[in-house]
C-alpha positions as CSV (number, residue, x, y, z in Angstrom):
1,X,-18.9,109.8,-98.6
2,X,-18.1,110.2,-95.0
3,X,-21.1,110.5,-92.4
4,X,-21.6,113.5,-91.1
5,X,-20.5,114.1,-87.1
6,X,-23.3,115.9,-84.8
7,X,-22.6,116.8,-81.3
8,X,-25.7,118.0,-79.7
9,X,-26.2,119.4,-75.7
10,X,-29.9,118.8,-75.4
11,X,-31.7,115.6,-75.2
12,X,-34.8,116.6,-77.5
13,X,-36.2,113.4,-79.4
14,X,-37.3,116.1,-81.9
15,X,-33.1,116.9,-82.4
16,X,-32.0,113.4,-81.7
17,X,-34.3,111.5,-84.3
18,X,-33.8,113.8,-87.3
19,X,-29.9,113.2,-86.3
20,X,-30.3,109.6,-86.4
21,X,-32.7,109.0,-89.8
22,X,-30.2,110.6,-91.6
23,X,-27.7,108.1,-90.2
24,X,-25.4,110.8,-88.6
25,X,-23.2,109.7,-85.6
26,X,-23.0,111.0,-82.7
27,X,-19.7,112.7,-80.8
28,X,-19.1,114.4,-77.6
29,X,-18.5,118.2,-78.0
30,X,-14.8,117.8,-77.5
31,X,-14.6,115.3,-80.4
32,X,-14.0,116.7,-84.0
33,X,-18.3,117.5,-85.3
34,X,-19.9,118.8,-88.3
35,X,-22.6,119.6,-86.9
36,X,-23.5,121.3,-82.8
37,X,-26.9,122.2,-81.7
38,X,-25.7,123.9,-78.9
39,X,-26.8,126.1,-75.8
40,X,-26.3,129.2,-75.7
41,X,-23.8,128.9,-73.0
42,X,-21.9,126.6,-75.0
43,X,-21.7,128.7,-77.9
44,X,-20.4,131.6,-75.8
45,X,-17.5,129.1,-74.3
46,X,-16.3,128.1,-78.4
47,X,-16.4,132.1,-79.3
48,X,-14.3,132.9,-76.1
49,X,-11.2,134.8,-76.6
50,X,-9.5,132.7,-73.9
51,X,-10.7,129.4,-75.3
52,X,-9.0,129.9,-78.8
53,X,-11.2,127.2,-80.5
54,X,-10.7,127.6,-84.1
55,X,-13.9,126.4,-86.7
56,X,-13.1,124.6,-89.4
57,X,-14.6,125.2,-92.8
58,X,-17.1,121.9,-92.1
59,X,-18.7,122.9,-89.3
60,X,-21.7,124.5,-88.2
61,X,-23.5,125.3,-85.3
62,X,-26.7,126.8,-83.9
63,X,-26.4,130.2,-82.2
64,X,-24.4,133.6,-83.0
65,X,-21.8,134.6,-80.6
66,X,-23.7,137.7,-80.1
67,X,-27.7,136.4,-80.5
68,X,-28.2,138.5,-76.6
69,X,-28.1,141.8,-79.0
70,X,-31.7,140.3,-80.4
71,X,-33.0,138.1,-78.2
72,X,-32.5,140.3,-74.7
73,X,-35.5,142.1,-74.0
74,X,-33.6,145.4,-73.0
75,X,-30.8,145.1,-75.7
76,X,-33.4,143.6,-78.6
77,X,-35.2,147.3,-77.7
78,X,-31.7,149.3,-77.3
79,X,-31.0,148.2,-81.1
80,X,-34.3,148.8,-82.6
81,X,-34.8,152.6,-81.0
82,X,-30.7,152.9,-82.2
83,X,-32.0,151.9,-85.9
84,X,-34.9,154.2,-85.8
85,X,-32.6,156.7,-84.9
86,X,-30.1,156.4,-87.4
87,X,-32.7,156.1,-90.4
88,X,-33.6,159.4,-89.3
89,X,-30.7,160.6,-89.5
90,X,-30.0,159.8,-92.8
91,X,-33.7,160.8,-93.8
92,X,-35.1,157.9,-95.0
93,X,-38.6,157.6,-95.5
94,X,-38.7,154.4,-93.2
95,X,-38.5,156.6,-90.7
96,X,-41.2,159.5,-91.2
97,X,-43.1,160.0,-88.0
98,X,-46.9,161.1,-88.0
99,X,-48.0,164.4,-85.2
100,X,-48.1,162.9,-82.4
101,X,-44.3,162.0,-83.3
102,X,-44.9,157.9,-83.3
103,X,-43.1,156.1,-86.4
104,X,-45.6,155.8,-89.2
105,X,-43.4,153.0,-90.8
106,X,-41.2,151.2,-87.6
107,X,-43.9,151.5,-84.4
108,X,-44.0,147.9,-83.8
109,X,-42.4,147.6,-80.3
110,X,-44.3,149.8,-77.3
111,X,-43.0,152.2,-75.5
112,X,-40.3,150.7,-73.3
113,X,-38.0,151.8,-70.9
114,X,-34.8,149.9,-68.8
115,X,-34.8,150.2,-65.2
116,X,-33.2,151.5,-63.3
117,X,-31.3,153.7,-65.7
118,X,-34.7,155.0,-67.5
119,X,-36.5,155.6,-64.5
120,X,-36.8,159.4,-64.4
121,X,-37.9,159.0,-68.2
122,X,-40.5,156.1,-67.0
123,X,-42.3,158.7,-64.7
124,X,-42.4,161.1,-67.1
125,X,-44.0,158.9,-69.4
126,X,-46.3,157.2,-66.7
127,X,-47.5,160.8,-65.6
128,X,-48.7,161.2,-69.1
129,X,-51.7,158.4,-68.9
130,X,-51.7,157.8,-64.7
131,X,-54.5,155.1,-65.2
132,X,-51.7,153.3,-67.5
133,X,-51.1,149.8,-66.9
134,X,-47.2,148.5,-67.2
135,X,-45.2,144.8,-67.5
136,X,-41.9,144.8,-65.4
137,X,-39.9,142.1,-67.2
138,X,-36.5,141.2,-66.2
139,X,-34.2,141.5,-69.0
140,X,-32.1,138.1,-69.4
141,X,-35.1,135.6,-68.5
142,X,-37.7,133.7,-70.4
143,X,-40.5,131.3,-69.7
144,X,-42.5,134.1,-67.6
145,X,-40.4,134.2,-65.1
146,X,-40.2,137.3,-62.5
147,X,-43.1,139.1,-64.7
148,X,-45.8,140.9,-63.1
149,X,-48.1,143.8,-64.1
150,X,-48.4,147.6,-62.2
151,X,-50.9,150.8,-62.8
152,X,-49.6,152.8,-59.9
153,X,-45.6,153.9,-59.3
154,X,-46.1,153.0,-55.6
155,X,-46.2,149.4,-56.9
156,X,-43.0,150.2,-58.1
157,X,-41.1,151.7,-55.0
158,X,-42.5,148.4,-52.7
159,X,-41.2,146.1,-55.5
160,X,-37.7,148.0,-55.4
161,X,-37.3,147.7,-51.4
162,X,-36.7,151.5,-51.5
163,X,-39.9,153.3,-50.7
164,X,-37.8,155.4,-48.4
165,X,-35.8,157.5,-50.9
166,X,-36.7,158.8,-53.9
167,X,-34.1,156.7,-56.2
168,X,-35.1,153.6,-57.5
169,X,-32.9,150.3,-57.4
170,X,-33.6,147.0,-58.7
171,X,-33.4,143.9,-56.5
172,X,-30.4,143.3,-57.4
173,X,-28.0,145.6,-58.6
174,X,-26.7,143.3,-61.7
175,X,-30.5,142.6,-63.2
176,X,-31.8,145.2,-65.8
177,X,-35.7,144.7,-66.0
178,X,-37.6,146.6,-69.1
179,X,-41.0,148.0,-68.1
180,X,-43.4,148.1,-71.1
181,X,-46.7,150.0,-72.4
182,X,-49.1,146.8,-71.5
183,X,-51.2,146.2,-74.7
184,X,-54.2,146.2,-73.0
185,X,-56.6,145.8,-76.1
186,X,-55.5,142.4,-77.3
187,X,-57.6,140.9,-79.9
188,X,-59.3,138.6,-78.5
189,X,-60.5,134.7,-79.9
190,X,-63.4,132.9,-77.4
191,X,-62.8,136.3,-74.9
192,X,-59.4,135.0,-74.5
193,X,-55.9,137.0,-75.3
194,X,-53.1,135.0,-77.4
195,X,-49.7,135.4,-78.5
196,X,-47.8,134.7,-82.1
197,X,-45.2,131.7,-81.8
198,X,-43.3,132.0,-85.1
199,X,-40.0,130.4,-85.8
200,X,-37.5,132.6,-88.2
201,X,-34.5,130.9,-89.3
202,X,-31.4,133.1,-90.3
203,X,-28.1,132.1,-91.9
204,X,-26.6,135.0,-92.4
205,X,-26.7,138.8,-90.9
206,X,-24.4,140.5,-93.5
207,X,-26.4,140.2,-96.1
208,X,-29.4,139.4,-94.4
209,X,-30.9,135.9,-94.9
210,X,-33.7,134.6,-92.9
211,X,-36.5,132.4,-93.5
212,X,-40.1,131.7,-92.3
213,X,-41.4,128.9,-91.1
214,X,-45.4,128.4,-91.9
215,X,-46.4,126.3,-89.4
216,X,-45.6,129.0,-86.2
217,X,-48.8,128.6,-83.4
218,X,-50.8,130.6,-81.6
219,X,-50.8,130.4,-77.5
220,X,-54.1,130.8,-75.6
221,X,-55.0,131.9,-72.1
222,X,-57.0,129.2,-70.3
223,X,-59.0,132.4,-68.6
224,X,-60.9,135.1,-70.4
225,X,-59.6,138.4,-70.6
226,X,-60.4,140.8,-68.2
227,X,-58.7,144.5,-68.2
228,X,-60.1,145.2,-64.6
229,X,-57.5,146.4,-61.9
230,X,-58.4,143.5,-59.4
231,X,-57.4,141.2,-62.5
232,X,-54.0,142.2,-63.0
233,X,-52.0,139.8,-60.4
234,X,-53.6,137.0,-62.4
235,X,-51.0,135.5,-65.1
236,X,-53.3,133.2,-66.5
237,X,-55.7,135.7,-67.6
238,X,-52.7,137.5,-69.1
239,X,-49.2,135.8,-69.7
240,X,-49.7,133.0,-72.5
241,X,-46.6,131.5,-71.9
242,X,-47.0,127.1,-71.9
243,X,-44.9,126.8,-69.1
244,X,-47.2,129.3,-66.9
245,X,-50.9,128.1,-68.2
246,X,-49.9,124.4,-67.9
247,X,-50.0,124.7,-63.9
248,X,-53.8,126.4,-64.7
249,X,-56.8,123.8,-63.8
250,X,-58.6,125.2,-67.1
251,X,-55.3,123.9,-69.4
252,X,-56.2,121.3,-72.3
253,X,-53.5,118.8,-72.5
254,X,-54.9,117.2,-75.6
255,X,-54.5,120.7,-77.8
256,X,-52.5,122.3,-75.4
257,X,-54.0,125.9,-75.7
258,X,-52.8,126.3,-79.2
259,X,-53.9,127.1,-82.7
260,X,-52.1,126.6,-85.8
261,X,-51.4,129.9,-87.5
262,X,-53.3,128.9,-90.7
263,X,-56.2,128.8,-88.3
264,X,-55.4,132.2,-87.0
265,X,-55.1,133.2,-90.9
266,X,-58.7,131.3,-91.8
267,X,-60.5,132.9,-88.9
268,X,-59.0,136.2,-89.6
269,X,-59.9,136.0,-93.3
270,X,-63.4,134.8,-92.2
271,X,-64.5,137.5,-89.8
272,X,-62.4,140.8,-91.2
273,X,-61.4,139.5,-94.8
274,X,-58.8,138.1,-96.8
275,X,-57.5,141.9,-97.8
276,X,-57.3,142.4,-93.5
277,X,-55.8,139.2,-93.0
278,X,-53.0,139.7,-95.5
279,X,-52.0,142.9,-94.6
280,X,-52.0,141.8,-90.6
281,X,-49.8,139.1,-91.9
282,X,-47.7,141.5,-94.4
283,X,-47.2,143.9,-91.3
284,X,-45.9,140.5,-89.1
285,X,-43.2,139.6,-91.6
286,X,-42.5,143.9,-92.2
287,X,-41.6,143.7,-88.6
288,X,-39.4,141.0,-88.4
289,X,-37.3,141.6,-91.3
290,X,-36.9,144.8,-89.8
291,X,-36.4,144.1,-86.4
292,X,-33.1,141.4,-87.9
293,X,-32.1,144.8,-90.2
294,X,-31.4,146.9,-86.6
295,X,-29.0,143.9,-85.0
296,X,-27.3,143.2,-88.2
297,X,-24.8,145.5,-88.0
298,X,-24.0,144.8,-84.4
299,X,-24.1,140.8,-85.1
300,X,-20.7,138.7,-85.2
301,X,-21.9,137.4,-88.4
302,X,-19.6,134.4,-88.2
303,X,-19.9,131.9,-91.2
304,X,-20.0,128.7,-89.2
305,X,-23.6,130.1,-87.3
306,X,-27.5,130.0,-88.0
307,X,-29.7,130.5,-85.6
308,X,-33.6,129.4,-85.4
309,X,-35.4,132.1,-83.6
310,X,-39.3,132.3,-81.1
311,X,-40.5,135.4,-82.0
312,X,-43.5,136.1,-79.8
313,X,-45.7,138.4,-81.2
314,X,-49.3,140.2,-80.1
315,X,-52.3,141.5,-82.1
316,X,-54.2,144.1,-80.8
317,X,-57.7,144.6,-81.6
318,X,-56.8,147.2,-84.4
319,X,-55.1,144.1,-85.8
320,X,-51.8,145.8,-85.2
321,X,-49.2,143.1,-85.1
322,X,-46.6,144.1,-81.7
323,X,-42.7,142.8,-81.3
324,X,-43.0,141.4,-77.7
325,X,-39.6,139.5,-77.6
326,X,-37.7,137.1,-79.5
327,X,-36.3,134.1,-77.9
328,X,-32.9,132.3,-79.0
329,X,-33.7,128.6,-77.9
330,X,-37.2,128.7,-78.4
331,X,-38.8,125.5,-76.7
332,X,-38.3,121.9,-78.1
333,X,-40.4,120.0,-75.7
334,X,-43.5,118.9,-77.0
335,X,-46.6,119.4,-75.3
336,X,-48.8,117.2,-77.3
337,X,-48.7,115.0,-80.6
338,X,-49.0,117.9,-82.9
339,X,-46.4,119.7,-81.1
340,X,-44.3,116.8,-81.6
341,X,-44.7,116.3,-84.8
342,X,-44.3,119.9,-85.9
343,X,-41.6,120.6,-84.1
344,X,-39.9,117.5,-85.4
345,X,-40.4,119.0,-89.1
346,X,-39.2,122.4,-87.9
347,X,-35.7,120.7,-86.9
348,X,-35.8,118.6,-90.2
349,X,-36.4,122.2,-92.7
350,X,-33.8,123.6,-90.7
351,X,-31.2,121.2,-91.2
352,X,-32.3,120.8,-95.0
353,X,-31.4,124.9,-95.9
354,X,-28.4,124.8,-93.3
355,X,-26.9,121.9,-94.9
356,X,-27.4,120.6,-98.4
357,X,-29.3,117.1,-98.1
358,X,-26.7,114.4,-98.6
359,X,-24.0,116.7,-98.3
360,X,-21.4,117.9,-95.2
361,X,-21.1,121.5,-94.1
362,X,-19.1,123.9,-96.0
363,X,-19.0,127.4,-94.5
364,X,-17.5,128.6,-97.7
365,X,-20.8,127.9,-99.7
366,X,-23.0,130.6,-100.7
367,X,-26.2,129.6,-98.4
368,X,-28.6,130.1,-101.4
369,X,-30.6,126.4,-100.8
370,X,-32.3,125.1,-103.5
371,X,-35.9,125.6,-103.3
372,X,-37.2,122.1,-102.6
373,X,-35.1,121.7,-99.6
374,X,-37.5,124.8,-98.0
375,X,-39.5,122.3,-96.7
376,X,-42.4,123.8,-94.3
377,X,-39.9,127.5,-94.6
378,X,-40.0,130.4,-97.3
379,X,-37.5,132.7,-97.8
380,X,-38.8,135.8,-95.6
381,X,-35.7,138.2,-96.6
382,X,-32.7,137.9,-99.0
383,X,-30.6,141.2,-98.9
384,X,-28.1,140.0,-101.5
385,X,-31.6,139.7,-104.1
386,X,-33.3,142.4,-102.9
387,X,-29.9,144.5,-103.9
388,X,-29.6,143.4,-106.8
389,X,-33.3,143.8,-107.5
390,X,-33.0,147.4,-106.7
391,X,-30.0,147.9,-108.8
392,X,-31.8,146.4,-111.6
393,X,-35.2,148.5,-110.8
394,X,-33.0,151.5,-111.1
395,X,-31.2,150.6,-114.2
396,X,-34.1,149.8,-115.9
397,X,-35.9,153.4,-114.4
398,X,-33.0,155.3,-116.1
399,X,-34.1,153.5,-119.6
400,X,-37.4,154.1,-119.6
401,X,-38.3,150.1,-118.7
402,X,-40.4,148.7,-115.9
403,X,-39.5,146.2,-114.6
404,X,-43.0,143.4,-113.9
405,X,-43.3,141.9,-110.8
406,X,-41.9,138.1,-111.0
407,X,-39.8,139.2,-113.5
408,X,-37.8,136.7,-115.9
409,X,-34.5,135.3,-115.5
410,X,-32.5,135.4,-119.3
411,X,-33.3,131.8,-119.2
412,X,-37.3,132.2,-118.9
413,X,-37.1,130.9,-115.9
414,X,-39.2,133.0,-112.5
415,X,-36.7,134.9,-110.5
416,X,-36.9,134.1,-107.2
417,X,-38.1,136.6,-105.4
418,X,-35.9,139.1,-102.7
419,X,-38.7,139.0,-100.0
420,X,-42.4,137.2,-99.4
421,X,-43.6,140.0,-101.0
């Protein structure tokens, strides 16, 4: 059989050794590959309309040509309030709303406005609650860049170099930033506020298939939490981005500020019960399934792509799970031993449901992996199953049958199920 090709542009040993224990060889980008973990950048150069590169049927590689529509902060929002929207129309249940008017079903992003464009909308809103606290983001960065906190609009006006008109205009005029509801009831663990780190793989957008990986992390503040005002310049108190708390004198380099999400799960179970937990945790996966369901229609669902998403994710201390943002190169440097090695299996489960072990790339295959090549993943969503489920639910409805839950296949074998649930 012939060894498969990999062409890869980062220099991760977490991407380079599970390319070379499979006994893959390595090619330069411009050579003929099976197989690209790409950047983002190059995956927009292949898709270009003036590059005319044409995939063949053995190849894969890492990103969509249109990820941005999920994983930028203003357009990942755009899509899901365009979803909501549309559900409404139609009148679906997903989207019945309670009497204050918030989604009972889909409110899992807060409220969030672009600026400059929403700024009219922003005061409105901010007028509302005036002792509101706010995160300017800008739209097309990651790591915590640019990212700072405000409670008063004139925070605003000095940021935007304009404090002489009444118009607001960014820094500079190409950069969008989103300003967002600050959750400012985290849940807290040791006094300190944490995010979700949780890896989604999808293969496929039309039908949806995505997959979760267990061993996502959690990401701790090396300060307490404080809410007060005279806090709010202070990122390490309340961004729990790595690449911001490693500069912090309280970081821990041995466990590197992190928690294992079976932890999160254990001490979750322990202190609210296991009913609480699995519903927090039912909620989590509700929101992701549903936050891939509003980009799927605007995704170039192009057979040759998968794409291994960061979804960053905060609890409050209702144990409400809330979307933050969704990253499309989540980070592959390892910041301690266990980082390493879990990351290393991450790349290793990904490659096992992309590819069939042992076997090259073929974009014409159904991407229904057998389930011991899951590895550390399980299959979050499968649209094609959950179809088919319904049509079978409804079948069986019209004849009088119901249908039990892990139902049979004609075989006797368990069907697999369309969702985690």
């Amino acid at each position: 059989m012939a060894r498969l090709r990999y062409a890869c542009d980062l220099d991760k040993s977490v991407l380079i050794n599970n390319f070379e224990k499979r006994g893959w060889i390595s090619v330069s980008a411009d050579e003929d590959w099976n197989f690209y973990w790409a950047t983002v950048q190059s995956v927009r150069s292949i898709f270009s309309v003036e590059n005319g590169y044409r995939m063949t049927d053995d190849q894969v590689i890492s990103h969509f040509p249109n990820h941005y529509e999920l994983t930028r902060k203003d357009l990942m929002v755009k899509n899901i309030k365009r979803y909501r929207k549309d559900l409404e129309k139609e009148g679906s249940p997903l989207a019945e709303k309670d009497e204050p008017g918030r989604y009972v079903h889909l409110d899992f992003i807060p409220i969030t406005f672009m600026l400059p464009a929403d700024y009219n909308l922003f005061v409105e809103e901010f007028r509302k609650n005036p002792s509101s606290t706010w995160i300017m983001k800008p739209a097309g960065k990651a790591r915590g860049i640019g990212i700072f906190l405000i409670n008063r609009l004139s925070q605003l006006k000095k940021w935007s170099r304009d404090s002489k008109t009444s118009t607001f205009t960014a820094p500079s005029a190409k950069e969008t930033y989103v300003i967002s509801r600050y959750i400012d009831n985290p849940l807290l663990i040791g006094g300190k506020k944490f995010d979700l780190r949780l890896y989604v793989l999808v293969t496929s957008f039309r039908p949806i298939k995505c997959y979760m990986y267990r061993l996502g992390f959690c990401r701790f503040c090396t300060v307490k939490y404080n809410a007060n005002v005279s806090e709010l310049d202070n990122m390490f108190v309340h961004l729990t981005n790595v690449s911001i708390q490693k500069e912090g004198a309280d970081y821990n380099a041995i466990h590197g500020g992190k928690w294992t999400i079976e932890n999160l799960r254990v001490f979750i179970s322990g202190t609210r019960g296991k009913e609480v937990s699995d519903k927090l945790f039912d909620e989590i996966h509700w929101l992701i399934v549903h936050s891939l369901k509003a980009v799927s229609g605007v995704i170039a669902n192009d057979r040759h792509c998968f794409e291994t998403y960061g979804y960053d994710i905060i609890i409050d201390d209702n144990l409400k799970p809330w979307l933050i943002e969704v990253n499309a190169s989540p980070s592959l440097t390892s910041t301690t031993s266990a980082d390493r090695i879990m990351k290393y299996k991450l790349i290793s489960d990904v490659i096992n449901i992309v590819i069939p072990p042992g076997e090259l790339p073929d974009v014409r295959w159904n991407k229904v992996p057998a389930k011991e090549n899951y590895g550390n993943f399980d299959l979050l969503y499968d649209e094609d199953l959950a179809q088919s489920d319904i049509l079978v639910h409804d079948a069986r409805g019209k004849l009088g049958l119901t249908l039990a839950s892990g139902s049979k296949t004609k075989d006797g074998g368990k069907k697999t199920p369309a969702s985690w649930k």
